[in-house]
N, C-alpha and C positions, 0 to 999 in steps of 0.2 A: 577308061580302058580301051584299048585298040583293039579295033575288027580282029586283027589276026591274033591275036595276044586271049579273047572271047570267046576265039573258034577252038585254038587249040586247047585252053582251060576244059571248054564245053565239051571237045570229044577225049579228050583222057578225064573226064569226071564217067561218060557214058562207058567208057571201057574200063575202071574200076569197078563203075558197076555190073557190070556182066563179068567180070574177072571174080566176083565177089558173090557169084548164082543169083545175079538181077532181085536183092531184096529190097521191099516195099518200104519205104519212110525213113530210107539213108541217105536220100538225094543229096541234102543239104552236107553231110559227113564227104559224102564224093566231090563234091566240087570243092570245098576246104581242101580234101588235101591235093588237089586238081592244082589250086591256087598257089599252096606251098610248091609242090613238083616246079610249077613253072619259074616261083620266085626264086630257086635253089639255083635253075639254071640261069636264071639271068644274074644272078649273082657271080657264077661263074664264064659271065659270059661266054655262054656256046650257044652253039646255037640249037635249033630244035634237035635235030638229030645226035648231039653232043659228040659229034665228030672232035671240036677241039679238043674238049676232056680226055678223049682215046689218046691222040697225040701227046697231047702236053704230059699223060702222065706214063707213059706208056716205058716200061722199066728200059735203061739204057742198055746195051750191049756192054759186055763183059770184058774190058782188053786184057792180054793175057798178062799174066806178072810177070818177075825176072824167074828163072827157073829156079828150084829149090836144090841145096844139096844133094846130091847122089838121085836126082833126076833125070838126067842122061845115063850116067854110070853107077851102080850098086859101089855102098860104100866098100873100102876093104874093110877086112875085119881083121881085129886084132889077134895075133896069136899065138 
């Protein structure tokens, strides 16, 4: 495992746990899903901050469609 890859695990297992009201004999629970968290994102390669994720999924802009009938003008009515 790499130094920074150990640091980041190590301090999102410690900030689970104080997310979590600092309970006694979870340690091992915190750093599991420390582990997973981080596996998630290298899987999605981003990076720590998941900047790319924002991006990548980030919803398109809307272009507008053709206008629909009687969108400028109220239909006439028949009568």
């Amino acid at each position: 495992m790499s130094d920074r890859r150990h640091e980041w695990i190590s301090k999102r297992a410690y900030a689970i746990w104080e997310e979590q009201g600092r309970p006694d004999g979870r340690d091992g629970e915190h750093w599991r899903q420390a582990v997973a968290e981080r596996d998630a994102l290298e899987r999605t390669q981003a990076s720590v901050d998941g900047r790319e994720v924002l991006v990548k999924f980030r919803p398109k802009p809307q272009r507008p469609g053709l206008p629909r009938d009687g969108w400028l003008t109220p239909p006439a009515k028949a009568g």
